[in-house]
Each structure stands twice: as structure tokens, then as C-alpha cells.
C-alpha positions as a printed Julia matrix, in Angstrom:
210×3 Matrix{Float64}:
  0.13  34.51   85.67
 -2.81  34.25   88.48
 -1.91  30.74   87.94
  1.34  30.26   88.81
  0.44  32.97   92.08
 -1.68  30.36   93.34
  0.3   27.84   92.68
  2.68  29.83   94.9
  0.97  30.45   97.53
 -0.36  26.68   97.72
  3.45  25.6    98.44
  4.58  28.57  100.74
  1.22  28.59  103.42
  1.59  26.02  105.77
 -2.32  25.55  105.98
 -2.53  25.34  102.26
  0.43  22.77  102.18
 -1.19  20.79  104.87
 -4.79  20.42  103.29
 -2.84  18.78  100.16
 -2.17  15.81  102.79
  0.82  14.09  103.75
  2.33  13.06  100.35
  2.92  17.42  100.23
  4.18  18.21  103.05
  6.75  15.2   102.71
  7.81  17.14   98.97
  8.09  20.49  100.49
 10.2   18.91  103.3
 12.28  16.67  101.13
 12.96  20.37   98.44
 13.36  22.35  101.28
 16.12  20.45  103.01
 18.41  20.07   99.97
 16.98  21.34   96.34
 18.76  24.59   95.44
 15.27  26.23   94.42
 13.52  25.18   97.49
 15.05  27.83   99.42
 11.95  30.1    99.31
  9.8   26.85  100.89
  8.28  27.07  104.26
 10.15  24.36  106.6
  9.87  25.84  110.45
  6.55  27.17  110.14
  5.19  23.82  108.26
  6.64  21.52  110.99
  5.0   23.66  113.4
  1.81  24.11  111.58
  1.7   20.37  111.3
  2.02  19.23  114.98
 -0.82  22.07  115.89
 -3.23  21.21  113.37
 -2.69  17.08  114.14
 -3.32  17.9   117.69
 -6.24  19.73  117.26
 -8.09  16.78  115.4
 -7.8   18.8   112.02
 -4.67  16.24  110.22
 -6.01  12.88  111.05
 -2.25  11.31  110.64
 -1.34   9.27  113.78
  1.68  11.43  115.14
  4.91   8.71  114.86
  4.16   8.03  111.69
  3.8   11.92  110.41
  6.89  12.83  112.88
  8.85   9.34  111.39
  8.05  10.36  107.46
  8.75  13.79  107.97
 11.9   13.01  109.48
 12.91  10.39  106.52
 11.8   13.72  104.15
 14.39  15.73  105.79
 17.03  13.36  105.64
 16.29  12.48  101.89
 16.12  15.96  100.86
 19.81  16.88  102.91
 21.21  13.47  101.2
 20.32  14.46   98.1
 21.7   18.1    98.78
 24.8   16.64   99.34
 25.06  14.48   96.13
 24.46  17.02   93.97
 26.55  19.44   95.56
 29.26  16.61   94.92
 28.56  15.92   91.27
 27.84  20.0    90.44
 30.8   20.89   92.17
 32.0   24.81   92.16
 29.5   25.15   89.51
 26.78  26.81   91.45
 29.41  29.64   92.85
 29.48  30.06   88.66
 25.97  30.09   88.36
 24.14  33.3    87.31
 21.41  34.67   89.63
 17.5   33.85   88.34
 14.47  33.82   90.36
 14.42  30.32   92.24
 18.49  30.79   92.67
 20.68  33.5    94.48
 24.44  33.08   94.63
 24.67  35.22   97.97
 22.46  32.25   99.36
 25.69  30.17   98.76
 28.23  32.63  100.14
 26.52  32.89  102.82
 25.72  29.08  104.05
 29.77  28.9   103.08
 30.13  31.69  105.75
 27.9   29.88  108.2
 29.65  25.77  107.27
 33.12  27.55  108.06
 32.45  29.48  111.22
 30.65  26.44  112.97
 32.27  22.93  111.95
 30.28  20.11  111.85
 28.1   21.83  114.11
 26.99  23.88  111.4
 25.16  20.39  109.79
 22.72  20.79  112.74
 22.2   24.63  113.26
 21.44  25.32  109.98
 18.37  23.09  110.33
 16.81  25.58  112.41
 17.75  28.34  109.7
 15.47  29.07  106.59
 17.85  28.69  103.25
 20.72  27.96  105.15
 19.55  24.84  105.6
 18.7   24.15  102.06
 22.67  25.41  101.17
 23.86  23.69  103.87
 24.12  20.0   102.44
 24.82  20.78   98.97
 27.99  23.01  100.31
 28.83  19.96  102.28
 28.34  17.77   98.84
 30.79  20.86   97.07
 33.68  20.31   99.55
 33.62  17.17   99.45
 32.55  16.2   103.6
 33.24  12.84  104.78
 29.86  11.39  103.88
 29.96   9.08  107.09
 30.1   12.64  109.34
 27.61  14.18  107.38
 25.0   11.25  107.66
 25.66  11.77  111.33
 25.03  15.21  111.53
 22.06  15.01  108.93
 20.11  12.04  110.44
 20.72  13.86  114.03
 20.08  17.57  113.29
 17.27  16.47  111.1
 15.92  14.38  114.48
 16.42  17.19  116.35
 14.35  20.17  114.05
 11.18  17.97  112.81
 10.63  16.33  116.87
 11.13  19.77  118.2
  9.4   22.0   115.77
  6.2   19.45  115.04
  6.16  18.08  118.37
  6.13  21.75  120.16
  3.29  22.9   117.63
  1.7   19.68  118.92
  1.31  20.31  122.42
  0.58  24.25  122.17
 -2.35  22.52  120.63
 -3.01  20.36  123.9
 -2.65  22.65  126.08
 -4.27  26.11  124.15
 -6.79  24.11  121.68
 -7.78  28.03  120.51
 -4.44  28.66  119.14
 -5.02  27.86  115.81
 -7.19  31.01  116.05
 -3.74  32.7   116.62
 -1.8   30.9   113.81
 -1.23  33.97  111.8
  0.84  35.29  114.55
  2.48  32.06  115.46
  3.72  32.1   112.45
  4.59  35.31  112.17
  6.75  35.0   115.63
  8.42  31.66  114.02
  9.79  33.58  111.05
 10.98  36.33  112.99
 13.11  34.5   115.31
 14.65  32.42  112.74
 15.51  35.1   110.03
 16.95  37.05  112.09
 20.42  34.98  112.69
 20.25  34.15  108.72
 19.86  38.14  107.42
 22.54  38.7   109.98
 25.3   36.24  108.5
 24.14  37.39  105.01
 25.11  40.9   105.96
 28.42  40.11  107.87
 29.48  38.31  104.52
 28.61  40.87  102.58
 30.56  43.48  104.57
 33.51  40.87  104.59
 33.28  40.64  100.41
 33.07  44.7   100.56
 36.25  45.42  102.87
 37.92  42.88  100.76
């Protein structure tokens, strides 16, 4: 059991993630951005993690190439979403609840893909689990595959350049702030749960009044 706790907490800290070296953080990336039981995986807070700690000295990676594979990661992992959404099909919506899958995590990235469009492909990057749902929903329904490479390749651009390239220059500018990355942290999951705990409960009052 302590085991499999550490082995936990080795892929859901960023700085634990980040001393395994590159080759980990592009895994986590790649099951985070499409692999149904990757949901629980850090993605914001990694990116960000990343771009500090590489500015500060501490990841000796030079930065196109870690910003260039992480961004192949997160395209990989949203392709791969999508084709097995396709081949599963309405499966998952059938699939009973266990500890690396929840079914409202579906409903709810179905809520999210409906209200926004296409659009939707590129929010949800900035949204923890509904950006894991995201592509294999697309996969489900059967999205033209042409749009959705759009929308993956640019939303994908989009989250890893902004996320690892803004933890990159807090480190320029305030080398001390990885003395603050607790909180940094902290303030990154706060800001993006909050629009994802809010769809979940909107769909669940919609499934109640119905």
C-alpha cells in the first residue's frame, strides 16, 4: 500500500514529475491529454512548474525543445483520445464507476463539447479532466477528424506556450519564486477548478430537474 502512495504522489507533484526528467513529464502530458484514467494527472501546474524550474537553471532542457516535445505530448495524447473514443464508442457512458474512472467526468465534458462548439477543443485545454474527456467525446461523436486536428494542434499550442512559457519568465523576473511554488500552485488549481466544479454541478442539476 505505502507503495503504490508513493508511486502516487511521484506522478501527481509537479517537482517530483520533473526530477524523473523529460521522458516523464512527456507521459504525464501525453495520459493527461487523452487517457480516460489520466484525469487525476497534474497538466496546468506541471507546464507551469516546468517553465519556472528551466528558468531558474534547475531543468537543464534547452526551452524549444522542452516547449516543442511537450507540445507533440499534448497533441499525441488528444489524438489518441480521440481514436479511442471512436473505436469504444457509447461504451464509456456504459461503463461502471471505479477509482481511475468517473462517468460524471463524461457527462460533464459532454455538457461543456455542446455548449461551446469547436471552441470547446481549445478551452478545455485550460480545464483539468475536461481536457482529458474532451478528445475522446470528440472520438465518441464521431468529429470531423480534419477540425479536430485543427483545434487540437492549436489549443494544444496555445496551453503548453502559455502555461510553460509564463512559469518561465516569473522565473526571470522573481528568481525566488520557486520559494513560493507551493502557493503558485495552489493559485493555479484554484482558478482552473473552479469553471470545471461549476459545469459539473450545472449538469448535475440539469440530470436532477429532468
Amino acid at each position: 500500500m505505502s507503495s503504490f502512495i508513493e508511486i502516487l504522489h511521484q506522478v501527481t507533484d509537479p517537482e517530483s514529475i520533473i526530477k524523473g526528467g523529460l521522458f516523464l513529464i512527456l507521459i504525464i502530458i501525453f495520459a493527461e491529454n487523452g487517457v480516460f484514467f489520466g484525469f487525476f494527472l497534474p497538466g496546468d501546474t506541471l507546464l507551469f512548474t516546468t517553465g519556472l524550474l528551466n528558468a531558474t537553471g534547475i531543468l537543464e532542457i534547452p526551452t524549444f525543445t522542452l516547449v516543442s516535445s511537450i507540445c507533440l505530448a499534448a497533441y499525441a495524447g488528444s489524438w489518441f483520445g480521440y481514436w479511442f473514443g471512436k473505436t469504444t464508442g457509447s461504451s464509456l457512458f456504459n461503463r461502471n464507476d471505479t477509482l481511475f474512472f468517473k462517468k460524471k467526468y463524461m457527462f460533464a465534458a459532454e455538457s461543456f463539447f455542446h455548449k461551446h462548439g469547436a471552441t470547446a477543443l481549445i478551452m478545455a485545454r485550460f480545464l483539468p479532466i475536461i481536457r482529458t474527456f474532451a478528445p475522446i467525446l470528440s472520438g465518441i461523436i464521431r468529429y470531423p477528424f480534419g477540425k479536430f486536428m485543427f483545434f487540437n494542434v492549436l489549443g494544444g499550442t496555445i496551453w503548453v506556450v502559455s502555461l510553460v512559457m509564463g512559469g518561465y519568465y516569473l522565473g526571470i523576473i522573481f528568481p525566488d519564486a520557486k520559494q513560493h511554488l507551493e502557493y503558485i500552485i495552489l493559485g493555479i488549481v484554484i482558478i482552473t477548478w473552479v469553471p470545471v466544479i461549476k459545469t459539473y454541478l450545472n449538469e448535475r442539476k440539469k440530470q436532477k430537474n429532468a
